[in-house]
Backbone as CSV, one residue per row, in Angstrom:
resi,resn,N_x,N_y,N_z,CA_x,CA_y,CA_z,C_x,C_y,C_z
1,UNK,69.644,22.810,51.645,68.338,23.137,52.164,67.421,21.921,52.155
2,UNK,67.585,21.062,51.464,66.840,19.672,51.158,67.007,18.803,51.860
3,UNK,68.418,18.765,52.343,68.740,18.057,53.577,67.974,18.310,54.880
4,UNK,68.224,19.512,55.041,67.313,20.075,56.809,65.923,19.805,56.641
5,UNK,65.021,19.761,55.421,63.925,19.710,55.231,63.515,18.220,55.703
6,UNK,64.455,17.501,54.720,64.241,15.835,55.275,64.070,15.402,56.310
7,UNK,65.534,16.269,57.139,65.840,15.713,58.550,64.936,16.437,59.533
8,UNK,64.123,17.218,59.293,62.730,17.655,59.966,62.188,16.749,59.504
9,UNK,61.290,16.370,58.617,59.960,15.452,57.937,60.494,14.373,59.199
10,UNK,61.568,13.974,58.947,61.622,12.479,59.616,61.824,12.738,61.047
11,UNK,62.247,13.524,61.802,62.516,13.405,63.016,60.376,13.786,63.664
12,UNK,59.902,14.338,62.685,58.572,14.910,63.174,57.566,14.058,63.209
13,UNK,58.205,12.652,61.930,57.824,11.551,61.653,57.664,10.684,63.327
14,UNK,59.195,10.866,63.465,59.414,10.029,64.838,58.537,10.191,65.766
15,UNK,58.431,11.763,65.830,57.853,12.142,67.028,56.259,11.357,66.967
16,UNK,55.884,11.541,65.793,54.012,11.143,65.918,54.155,9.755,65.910
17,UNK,55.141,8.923,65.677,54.966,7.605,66.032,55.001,7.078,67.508
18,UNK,56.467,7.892,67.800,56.256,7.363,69.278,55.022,7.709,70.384
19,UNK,54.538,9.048,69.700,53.288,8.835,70.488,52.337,8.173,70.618
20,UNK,51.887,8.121,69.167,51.449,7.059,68.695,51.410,5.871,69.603
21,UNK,52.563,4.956,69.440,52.866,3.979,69.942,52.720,4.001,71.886
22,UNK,53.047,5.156,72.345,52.264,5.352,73.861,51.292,5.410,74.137
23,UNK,50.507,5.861,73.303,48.901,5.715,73.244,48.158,4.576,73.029
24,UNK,48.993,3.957,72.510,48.226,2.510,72.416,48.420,1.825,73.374
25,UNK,50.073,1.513,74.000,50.122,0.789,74.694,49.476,1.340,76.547
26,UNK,49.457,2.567,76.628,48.383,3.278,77.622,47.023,2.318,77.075
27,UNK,46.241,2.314,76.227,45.056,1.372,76.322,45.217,0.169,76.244
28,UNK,46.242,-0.140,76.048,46.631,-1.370,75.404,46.496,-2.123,77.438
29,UNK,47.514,-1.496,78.183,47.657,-1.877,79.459,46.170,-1.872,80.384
30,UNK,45.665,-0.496,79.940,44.111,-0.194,80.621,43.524,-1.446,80.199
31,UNK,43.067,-1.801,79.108,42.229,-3.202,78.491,42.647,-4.657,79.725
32,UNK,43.677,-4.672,79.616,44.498,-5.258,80.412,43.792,-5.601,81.972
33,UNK,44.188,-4.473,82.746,43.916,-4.115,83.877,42.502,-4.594,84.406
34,UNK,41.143,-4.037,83.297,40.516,-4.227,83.479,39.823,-5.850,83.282
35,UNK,40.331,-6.418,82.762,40.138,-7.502,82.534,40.409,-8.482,83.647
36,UNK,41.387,-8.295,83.973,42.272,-8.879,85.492,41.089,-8.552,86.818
37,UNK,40.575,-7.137,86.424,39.614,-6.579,87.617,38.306,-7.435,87.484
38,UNK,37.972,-7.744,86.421,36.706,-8.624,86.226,37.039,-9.930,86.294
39,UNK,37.665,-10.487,86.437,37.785,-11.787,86.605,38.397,-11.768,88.278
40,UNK,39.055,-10.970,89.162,38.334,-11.240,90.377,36.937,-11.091,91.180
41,UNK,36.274,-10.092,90.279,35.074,-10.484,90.905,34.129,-11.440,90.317
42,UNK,34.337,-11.790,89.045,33.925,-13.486,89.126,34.449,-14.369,89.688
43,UNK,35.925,-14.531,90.096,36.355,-15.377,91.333,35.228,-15.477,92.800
44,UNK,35.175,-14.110,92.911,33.927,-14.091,94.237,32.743,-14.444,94.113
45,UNK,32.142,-14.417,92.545,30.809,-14.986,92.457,31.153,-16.316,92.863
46,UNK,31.594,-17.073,91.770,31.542,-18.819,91.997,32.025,-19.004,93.526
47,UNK,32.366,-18.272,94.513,32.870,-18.835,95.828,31.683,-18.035,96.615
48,UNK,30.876,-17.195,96.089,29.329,-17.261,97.198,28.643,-18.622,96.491
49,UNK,28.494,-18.508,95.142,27.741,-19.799,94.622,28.253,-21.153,95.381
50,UNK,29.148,-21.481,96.055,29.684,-22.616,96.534,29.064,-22.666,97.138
51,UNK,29.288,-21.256,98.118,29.129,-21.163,99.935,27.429,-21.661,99.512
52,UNK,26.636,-21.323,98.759,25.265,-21.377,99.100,24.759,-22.747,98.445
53,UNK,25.432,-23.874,97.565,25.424,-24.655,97.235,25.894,-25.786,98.530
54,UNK,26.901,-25.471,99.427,26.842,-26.457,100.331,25.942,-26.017,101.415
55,UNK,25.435,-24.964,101.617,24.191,-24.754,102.530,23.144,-25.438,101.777
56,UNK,22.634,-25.344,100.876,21.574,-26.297,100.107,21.783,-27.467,100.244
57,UNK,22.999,-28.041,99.921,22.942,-29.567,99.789,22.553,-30.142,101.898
58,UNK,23.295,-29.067,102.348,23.024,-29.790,104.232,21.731,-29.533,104.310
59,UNK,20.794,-28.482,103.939,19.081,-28.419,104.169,18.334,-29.578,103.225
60,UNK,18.920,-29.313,102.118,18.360,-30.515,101.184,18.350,-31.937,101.351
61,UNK,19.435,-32.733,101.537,19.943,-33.678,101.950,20.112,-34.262,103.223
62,UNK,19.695,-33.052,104.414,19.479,-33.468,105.816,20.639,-33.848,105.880
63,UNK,21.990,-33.029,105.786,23.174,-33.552,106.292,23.144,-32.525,107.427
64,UNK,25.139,-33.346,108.356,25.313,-32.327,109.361,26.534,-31.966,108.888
65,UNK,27.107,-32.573,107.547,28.072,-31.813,107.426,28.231,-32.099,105.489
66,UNK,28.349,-30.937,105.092,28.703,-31.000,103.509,30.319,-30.709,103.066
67,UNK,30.749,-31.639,102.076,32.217,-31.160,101.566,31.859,-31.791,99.982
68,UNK,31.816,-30.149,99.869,31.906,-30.327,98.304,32.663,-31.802,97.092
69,UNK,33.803,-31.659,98.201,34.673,-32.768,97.093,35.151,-33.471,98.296
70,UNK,35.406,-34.480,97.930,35.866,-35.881,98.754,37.963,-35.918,98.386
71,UNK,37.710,-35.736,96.838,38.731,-36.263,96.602,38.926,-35.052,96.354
72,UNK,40.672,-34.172,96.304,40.984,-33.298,95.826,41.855,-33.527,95.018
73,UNK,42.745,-33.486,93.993,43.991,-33.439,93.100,44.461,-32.293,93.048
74,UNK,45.988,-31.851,93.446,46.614,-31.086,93.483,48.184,-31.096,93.324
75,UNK,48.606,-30.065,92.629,50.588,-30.220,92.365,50.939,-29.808,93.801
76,UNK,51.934,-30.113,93.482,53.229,-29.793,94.528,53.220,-28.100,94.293
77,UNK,53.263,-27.287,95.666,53.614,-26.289,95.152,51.977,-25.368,95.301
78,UNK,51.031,-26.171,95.131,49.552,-25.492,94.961,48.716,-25.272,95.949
79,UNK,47.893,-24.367,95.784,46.865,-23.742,97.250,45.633,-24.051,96.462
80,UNK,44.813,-24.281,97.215,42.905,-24.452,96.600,42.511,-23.696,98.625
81,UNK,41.507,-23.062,98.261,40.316,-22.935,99.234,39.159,-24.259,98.695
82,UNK,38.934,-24.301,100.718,37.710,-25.507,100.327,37.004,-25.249,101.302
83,UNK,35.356,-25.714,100.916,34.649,-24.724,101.414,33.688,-26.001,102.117
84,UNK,33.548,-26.113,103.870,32.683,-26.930,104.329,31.592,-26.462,105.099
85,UNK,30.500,-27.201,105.288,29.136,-26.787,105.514,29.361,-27.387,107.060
86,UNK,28.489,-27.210,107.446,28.151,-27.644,109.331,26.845,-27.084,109.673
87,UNK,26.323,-28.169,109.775,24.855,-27.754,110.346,24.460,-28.295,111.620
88,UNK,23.882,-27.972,112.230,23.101,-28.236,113.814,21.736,-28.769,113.823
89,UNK,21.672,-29.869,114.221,20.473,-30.982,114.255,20.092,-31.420,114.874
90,UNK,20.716,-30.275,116.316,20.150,-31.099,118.096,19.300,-29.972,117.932
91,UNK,18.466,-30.147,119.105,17.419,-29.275,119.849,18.156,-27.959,121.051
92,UNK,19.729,-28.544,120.744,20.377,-27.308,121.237,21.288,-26.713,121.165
93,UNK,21.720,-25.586,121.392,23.300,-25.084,120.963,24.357,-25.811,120.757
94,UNK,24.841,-25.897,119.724,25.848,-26.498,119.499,27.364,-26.266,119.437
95,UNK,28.087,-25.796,120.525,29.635,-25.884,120.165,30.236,-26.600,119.707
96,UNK,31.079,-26.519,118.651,31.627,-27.319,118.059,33.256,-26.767,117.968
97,UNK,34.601,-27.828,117.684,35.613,-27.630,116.711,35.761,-28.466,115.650
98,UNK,36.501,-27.715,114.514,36.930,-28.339,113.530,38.275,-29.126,113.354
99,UNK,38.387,-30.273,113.137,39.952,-30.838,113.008,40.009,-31.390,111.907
100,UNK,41.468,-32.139,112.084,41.502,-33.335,110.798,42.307,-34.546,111.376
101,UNK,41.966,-35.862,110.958,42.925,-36.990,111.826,43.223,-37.404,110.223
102,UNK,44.691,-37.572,110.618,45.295,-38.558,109.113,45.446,-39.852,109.727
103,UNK,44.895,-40.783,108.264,44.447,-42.053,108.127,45.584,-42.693,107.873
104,UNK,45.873,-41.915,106.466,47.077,-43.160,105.734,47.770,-42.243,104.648
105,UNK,49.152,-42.714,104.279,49.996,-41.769,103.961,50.364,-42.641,102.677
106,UNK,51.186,-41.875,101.597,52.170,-43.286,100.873,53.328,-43.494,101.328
107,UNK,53.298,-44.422,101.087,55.055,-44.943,101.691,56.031,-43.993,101.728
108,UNK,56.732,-44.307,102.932,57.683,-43.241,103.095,57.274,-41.856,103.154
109,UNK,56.227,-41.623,103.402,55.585,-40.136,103.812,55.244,-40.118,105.453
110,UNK,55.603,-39.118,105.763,55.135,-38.828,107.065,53.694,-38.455,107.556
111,UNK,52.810,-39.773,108.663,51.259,-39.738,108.393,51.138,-38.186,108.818
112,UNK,51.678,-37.724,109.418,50.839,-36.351,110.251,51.035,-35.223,108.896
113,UNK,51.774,-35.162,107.844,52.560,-33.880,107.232,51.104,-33.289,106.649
114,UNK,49.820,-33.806,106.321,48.801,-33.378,106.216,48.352,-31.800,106.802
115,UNK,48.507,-32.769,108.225,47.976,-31.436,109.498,48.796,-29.816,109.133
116,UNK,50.140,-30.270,108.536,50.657,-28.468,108.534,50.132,-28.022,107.014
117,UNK,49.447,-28.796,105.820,49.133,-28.054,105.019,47.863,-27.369,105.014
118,UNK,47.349,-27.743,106.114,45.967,-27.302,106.459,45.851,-26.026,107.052
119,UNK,45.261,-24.396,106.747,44.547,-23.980,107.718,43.488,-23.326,107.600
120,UNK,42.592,-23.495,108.931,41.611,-22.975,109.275,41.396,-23.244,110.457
121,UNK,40.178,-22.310,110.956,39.726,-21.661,112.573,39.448,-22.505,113.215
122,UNK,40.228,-22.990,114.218,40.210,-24.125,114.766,39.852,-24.002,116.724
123,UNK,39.258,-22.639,116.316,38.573,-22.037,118.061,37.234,-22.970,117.744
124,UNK,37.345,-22.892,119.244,35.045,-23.008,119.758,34.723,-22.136,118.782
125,UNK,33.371,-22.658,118.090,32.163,-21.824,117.251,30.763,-22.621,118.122
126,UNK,30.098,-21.808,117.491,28.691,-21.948,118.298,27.560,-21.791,117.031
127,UNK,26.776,-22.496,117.555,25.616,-23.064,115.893,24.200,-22.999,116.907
128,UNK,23.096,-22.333,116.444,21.642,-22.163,117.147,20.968,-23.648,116.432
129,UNK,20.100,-24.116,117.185,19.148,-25.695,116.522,19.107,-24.966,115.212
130,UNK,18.870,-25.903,114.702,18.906,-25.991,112.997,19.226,-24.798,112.066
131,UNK,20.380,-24.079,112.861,20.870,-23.030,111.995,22.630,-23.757,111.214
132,UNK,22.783,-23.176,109.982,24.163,-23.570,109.062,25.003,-22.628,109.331
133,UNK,26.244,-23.534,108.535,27.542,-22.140,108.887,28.459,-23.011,107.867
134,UNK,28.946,-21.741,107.001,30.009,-22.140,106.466,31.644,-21.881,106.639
135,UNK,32.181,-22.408,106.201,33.474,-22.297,107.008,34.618,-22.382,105.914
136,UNK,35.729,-21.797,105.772,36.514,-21.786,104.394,37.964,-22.537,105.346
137,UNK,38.639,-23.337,104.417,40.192,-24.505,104.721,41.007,-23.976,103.690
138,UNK,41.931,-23.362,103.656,42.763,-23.324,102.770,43.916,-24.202,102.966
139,UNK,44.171,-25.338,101.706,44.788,-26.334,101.530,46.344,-25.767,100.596
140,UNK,46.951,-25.816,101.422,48.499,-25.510,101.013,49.843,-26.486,100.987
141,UNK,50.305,-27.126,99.733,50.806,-28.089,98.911,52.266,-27.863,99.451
142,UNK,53.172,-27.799,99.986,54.739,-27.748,99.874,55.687,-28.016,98.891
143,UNK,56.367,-27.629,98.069,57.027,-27.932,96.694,57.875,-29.154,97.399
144,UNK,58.035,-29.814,98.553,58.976,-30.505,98.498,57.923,-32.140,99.426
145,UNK,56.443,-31.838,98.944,55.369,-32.882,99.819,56.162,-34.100,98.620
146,UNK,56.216,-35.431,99.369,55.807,-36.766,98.987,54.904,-36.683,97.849
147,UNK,54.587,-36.853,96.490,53.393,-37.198,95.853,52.627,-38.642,96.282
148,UNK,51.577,-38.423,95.698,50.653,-39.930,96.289,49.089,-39.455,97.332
149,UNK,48.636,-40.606,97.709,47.085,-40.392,97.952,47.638,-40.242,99.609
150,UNK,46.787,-39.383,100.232,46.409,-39.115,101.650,45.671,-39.193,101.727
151,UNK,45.145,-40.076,103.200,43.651,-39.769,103.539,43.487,-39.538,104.788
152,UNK,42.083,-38.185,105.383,42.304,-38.016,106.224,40.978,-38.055,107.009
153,UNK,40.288,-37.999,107.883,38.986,-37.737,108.042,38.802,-36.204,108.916
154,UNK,37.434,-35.485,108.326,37.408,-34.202,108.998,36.712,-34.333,109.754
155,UNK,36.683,-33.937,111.017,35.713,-34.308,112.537,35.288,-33.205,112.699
156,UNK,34.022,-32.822,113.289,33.058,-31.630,113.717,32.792,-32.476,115.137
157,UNK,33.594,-32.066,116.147,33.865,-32.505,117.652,32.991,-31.580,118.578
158,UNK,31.926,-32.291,119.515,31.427,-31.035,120.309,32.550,-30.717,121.610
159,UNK,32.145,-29.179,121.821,33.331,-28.862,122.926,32.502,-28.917,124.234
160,UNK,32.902,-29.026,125.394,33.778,-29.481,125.888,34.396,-31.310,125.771
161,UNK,33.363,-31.504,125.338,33.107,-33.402,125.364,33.693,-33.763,124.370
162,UNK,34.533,-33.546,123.343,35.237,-33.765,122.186,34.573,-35.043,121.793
163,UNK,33.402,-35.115,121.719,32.588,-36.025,121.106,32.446,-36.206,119.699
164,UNK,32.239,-36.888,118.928,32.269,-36.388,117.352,31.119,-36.609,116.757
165,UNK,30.610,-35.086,116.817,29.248,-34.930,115.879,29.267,-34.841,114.898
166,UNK,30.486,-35.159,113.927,29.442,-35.963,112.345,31.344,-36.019,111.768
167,UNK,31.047,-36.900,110.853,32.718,-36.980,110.341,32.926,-37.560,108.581
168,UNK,33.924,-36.404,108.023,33.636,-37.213,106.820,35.337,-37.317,106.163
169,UNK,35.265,-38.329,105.123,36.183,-38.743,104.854,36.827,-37.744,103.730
170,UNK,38.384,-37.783,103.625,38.793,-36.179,102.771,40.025,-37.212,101.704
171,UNK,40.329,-37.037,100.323,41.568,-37.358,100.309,42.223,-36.796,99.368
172,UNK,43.425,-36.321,99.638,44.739,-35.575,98.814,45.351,-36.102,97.887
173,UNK,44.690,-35.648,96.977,46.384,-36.207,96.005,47.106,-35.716,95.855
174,UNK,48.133,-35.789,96.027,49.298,-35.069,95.412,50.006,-35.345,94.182
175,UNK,50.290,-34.500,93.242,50.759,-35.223,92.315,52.010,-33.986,91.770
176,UNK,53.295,-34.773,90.903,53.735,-34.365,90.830,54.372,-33.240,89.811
């Protein structure tokens, strides 16, 4: 009779542990979850804070074109969003496109391989006199890029006249 008694206590034992132990890890995962959920929407704060930091610096500074960073550093393998300003400083509508011309490569790299890690909207846009616009580049690394410095310049070209209304200098590192 002492036996069956035991082997109840302990199997009843089992039972409140393993619940136990589901219950925690149920909050344990929720804690989790939520944490992951708040830190993308602080991802979105600091990327309006950008967006409105390079609109400030082109009103502030009387530029026609803002880029946060000149130089970027990045692995093989890695994505960054980058975030450029364009402002309008004629007395009239401004069509514009966005490009990129590569400068200079490291040795034994191919000058153009730049252009395919690049994208963004590369249609006609249209800008009112002294109105801004921001514009997002997502920069995408290839696990198998050359490491070393690229440089490229970004052109804000008016359309039809592929004229170049304002141009600034960009450069990649790659590293390995």
């Amino acid at each position: 009779m002492l036996n069956k008694k035991a082997s109840l206590e302990l199997s009843i034992r089992t039972i409140v542990i393993v619940i136990l132990a589901m219950t925690l890890l149920g909050l344990g995962l929720g804690f989790i979850r939520n944490m992951f959920s708040d830190i993308g929407g602080l991802s979105e704060d600091v990327t309006e804070q950008i967006r409105q930091q390079v609109l400030n610096d082109l009103i502030t500074n009387d530029k026609k074109v803002s880029f946060p960073k000149t130089e970027i550093k990045i692995g093989k393998g890695d994505e960054e969003i980058l975030v450029v300003g364009i402002r309008n400083k004629e007395d009239e509508i401004l069509s514009y496109k966005m490009s990129f011309t590569p400068q200079s490569a490291p040795e034994g790299a191919e000058v153009n391989a730049p252009l395919s890690w690049l994208q963004y909207n590369q249609n006609v846009h249209q800008l009112s006199s002294s109105d801004s616009d921001v514009r997002n580049i997502r920069l995408n690394i290839p696990r198998d890029a050359k490491a070393g410095s690229y440089f490229l310049t970004f052109d804000v070209k008016k359309d039809p006249t592929n004229e170049i209304y304002a141009q600034k200098d960009l450069f990649i590192v790659v590293r390995d």
